[in-house]
C-alpha positions in Angstrom: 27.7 -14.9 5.8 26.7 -12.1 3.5 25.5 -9.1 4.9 22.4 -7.1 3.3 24.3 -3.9 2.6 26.1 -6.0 0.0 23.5 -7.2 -1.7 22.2 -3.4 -2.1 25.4 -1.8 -3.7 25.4 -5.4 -6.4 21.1 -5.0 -7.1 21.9 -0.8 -7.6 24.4 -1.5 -10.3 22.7 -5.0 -11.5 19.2 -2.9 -12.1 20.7 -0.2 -13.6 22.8 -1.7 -15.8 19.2 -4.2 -17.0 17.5 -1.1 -17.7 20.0 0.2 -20.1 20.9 3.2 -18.1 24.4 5.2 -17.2 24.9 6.4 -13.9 24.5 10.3 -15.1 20.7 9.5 -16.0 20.7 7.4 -13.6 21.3 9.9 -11.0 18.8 12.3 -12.5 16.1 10.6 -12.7 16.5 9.9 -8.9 16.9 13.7 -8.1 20.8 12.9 -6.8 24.2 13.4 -7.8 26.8 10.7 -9.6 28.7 10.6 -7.3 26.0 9.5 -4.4 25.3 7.1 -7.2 28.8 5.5 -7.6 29.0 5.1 -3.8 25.8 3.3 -3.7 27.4 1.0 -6.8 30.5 0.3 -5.1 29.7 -0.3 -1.5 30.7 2.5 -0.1 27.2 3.6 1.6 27.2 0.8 4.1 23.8 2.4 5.6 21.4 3.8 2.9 18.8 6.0 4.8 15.2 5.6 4.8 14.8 8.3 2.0 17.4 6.5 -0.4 15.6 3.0 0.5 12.3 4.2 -0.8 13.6 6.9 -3.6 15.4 3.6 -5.4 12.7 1.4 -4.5 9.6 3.4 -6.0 12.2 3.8 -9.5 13.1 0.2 -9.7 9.4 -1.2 -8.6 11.1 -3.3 -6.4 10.7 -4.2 -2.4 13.4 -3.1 0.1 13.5 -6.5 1.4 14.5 -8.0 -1.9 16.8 -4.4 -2.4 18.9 -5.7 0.7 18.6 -9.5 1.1 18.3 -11.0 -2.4 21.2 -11.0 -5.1 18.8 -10.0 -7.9 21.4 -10.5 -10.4 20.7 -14.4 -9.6 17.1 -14.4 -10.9 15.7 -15.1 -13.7 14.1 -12.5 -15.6 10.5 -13.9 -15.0 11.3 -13.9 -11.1 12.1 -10.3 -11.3 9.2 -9.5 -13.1 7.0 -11.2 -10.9 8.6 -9.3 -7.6 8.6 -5.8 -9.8 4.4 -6.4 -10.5 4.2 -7.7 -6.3 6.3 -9.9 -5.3 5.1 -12.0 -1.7 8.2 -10.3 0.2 5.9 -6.6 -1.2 2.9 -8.1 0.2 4.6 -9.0 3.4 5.8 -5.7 4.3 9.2 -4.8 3.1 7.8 -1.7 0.2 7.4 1.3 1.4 5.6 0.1 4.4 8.1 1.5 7.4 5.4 2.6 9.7 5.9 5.6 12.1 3.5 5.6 15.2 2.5 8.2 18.3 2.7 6.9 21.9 1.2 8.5 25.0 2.7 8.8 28.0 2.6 5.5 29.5 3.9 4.3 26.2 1.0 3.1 24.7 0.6 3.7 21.0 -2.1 6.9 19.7 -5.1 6.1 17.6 -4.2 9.1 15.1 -6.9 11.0 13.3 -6.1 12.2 9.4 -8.9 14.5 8.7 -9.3 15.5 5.1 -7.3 18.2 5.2 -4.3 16.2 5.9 -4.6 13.7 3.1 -2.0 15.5 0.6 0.5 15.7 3.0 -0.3 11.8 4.7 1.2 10.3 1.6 4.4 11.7 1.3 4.4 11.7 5.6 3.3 8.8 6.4 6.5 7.3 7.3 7.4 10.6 9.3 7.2 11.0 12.8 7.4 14.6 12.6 4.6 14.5 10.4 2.4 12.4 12.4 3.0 14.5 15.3 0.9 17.2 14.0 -2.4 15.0 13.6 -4.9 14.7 16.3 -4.3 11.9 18.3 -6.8 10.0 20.6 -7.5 6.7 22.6 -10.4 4.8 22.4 -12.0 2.3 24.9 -11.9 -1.3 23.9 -9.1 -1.3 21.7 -7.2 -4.2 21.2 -3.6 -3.7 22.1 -1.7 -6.4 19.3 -2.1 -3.8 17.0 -1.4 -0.4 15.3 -4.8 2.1 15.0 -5.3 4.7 12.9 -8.7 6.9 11.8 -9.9 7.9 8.4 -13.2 10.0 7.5 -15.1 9.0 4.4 -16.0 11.6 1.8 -18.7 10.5 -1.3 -21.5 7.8 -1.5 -19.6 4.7 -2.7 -19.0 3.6 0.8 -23.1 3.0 1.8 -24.4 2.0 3.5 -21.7 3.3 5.7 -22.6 7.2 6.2 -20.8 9.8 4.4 -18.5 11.8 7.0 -18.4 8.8 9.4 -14.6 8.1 10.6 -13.6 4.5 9.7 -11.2 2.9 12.9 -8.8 0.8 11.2 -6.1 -1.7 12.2 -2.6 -1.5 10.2 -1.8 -4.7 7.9 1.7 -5.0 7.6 1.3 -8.4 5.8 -1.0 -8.1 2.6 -0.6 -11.9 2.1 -3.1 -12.8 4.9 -6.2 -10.2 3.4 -9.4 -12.4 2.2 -10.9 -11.9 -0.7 -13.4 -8.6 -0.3 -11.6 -7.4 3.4 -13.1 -4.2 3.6 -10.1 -1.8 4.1 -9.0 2.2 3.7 -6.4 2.0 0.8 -3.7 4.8 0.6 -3.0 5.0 -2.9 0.0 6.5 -4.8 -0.3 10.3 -6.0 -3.2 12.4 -6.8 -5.7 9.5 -6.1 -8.0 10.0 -3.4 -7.9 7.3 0.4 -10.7 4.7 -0.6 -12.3 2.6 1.5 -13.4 -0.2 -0.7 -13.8 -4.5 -0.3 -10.0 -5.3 -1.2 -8.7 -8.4 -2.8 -5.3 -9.3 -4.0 -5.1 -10.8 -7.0 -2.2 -13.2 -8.3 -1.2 -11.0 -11.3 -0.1 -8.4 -9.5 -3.4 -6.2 -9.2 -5.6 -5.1 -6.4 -9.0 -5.4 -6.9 -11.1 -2.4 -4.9 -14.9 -2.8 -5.0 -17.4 -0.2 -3.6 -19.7 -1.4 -1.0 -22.4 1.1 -2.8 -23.1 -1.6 -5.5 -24.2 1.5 -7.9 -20.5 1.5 -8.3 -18.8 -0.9 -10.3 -15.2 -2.2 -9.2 -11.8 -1.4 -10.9 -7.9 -2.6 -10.1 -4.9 -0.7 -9.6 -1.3 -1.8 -9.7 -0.4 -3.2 -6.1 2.5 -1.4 -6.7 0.1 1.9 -6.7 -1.0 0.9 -2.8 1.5 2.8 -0.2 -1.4 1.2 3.0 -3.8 -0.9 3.5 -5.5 -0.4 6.5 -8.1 -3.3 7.7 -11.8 -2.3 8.8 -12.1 -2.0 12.4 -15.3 0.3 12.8 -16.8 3.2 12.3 -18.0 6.4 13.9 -21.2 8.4 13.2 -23.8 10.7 14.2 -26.0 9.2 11.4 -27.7 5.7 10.9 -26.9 3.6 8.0 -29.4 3.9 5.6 -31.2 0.3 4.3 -30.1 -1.1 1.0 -33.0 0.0 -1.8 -34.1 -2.9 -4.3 -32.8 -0.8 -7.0 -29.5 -1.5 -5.4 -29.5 -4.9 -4.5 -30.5 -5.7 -8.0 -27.5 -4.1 -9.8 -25.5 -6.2 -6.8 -27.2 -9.2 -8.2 -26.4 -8.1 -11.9 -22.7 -7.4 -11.0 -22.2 -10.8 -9.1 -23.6 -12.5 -12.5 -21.4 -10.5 -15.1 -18.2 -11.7 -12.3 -20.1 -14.8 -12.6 -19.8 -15.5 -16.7 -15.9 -13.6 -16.5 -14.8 -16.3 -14.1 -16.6 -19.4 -16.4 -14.9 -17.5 -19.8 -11.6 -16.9 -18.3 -12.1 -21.5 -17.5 -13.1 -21.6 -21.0 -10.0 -20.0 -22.6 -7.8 -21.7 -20.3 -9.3 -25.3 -21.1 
């Protein structure tokens, strides 16, 4: 039986060579040396760390689990498309989604806080221990235990009628495949944009679709490959009450579910 560090020294070589590239650019553009990247090539890094798992999997758009366990170079080239733009083994877990956690004495896991100040950092740390160590931690009555916690504040107006500066409690999804359509969720996105909490739903091609509950904002899709977290609605902490929908607001809600309405009946059209 194969083991998956073979498989990961035949995809290195098998991707680099599909994208037309020689190992000197190769290595560049990955921010290593040549010869780290012949040793990948030819076997020789039996363990790749943590850091080279993700650096080749961001650059290739491709899950670690299919990096390790899948002979890529037996695909076709529509297969690998489809895993590059979110394949189901990225939506159950296995990109970039090696989750660090805080425990407490007794060994039960922290419910840690990321306050705003923290967000830059949270993104290239989130994997980190030693980066998570230095948030506040806390643990919070009622609880459930089968699953990881973590705490996000809200910043803007596109989250009513959830308050601004509340602090969303959210449960860790570690398999994007079981999300309905519209889960409310905070989204850690890819580089300069900002955490989002926003009604999430997967789509088939690839995309995720983020929609405000603040229905004076209209929805937009990013690249699943842009989402580094998605962390599932638990609840929320406030010192304010939620303020009641206006009828101004509920009627663009009502204009936005129609214009979805006659996209959906077009896109039928074009297909038939």
């Amino acid at each position: 039986m194969r083991t998956h560090e073979m498989y990961w020294s035949v995809n290195i070589k098998f991707l680099r060579l599909r994208e037309k590239l020689s190992q000197e650019v190769l290595a560049e553009k990955l921010g290593i040396t040549r010869v780290k990247l012949n040793a990948h090539e030819s076997g020789r890094t039996a363990n790749p760390t943590i850091e080279d798992l993700i650096n080749f999997s961001e650059f290739f758009r491709m899950s670690i689990d299919s990096l390790l366990k899948i002979d890529l170079s037996k695909l076709s080239d529509q297969k690998l498309k489809d895993l590059e733009a979110g394949s189901e083994l990225f939506m159950q877990g296995g990109h970039l989604r090696v989750l660090a956690v805080t425990v407490d004495k007794e060994d039960n896991e922290n419910v840690e806080y990321v306050p705003i100040k923290a967000k830059a950092g949270y993104r290239s740390g989130f994997s980190d221990p030693e980066f998570l160590a230095t948030l506040p931690k806390f643990n919070l009555p009622n609880i459930p235990r089968n699953g990881t916690f973590r705490m996000f504040p809200t910043t803007g107006d596109s989250m009513l009628p959830v308050p601004e500066g509340a602090d969303i409690i959210t449960r860790y999804v570690q398999d994007w495949t079981r999300i309905k359509a519209q889960t409310p969720c905070i989204v850690i996105l890819k580089g300069d944009q900002d955490f989002v909490f926003k009604q999430v739903t997967i789509n088939q091609n690839g995309t995720v679709l983020l929609q405000s509950f603040n229905k004076q904002y209209f929805g937009y899709t990013v690249p699943i490959t842009d989402v580094l977290e998605l962390w599932e609605y638990y609840s929320f902490h406030s010192k304010q009450l939620p303020e009641p929908q206006t009828d101004m607001q509920q009627l663009l809600k009502m204009l936005q579910d129609m214009q979805n309405e006659i996209k959906e009946l077009t896109g039928k059209v074009n297909l038939g």
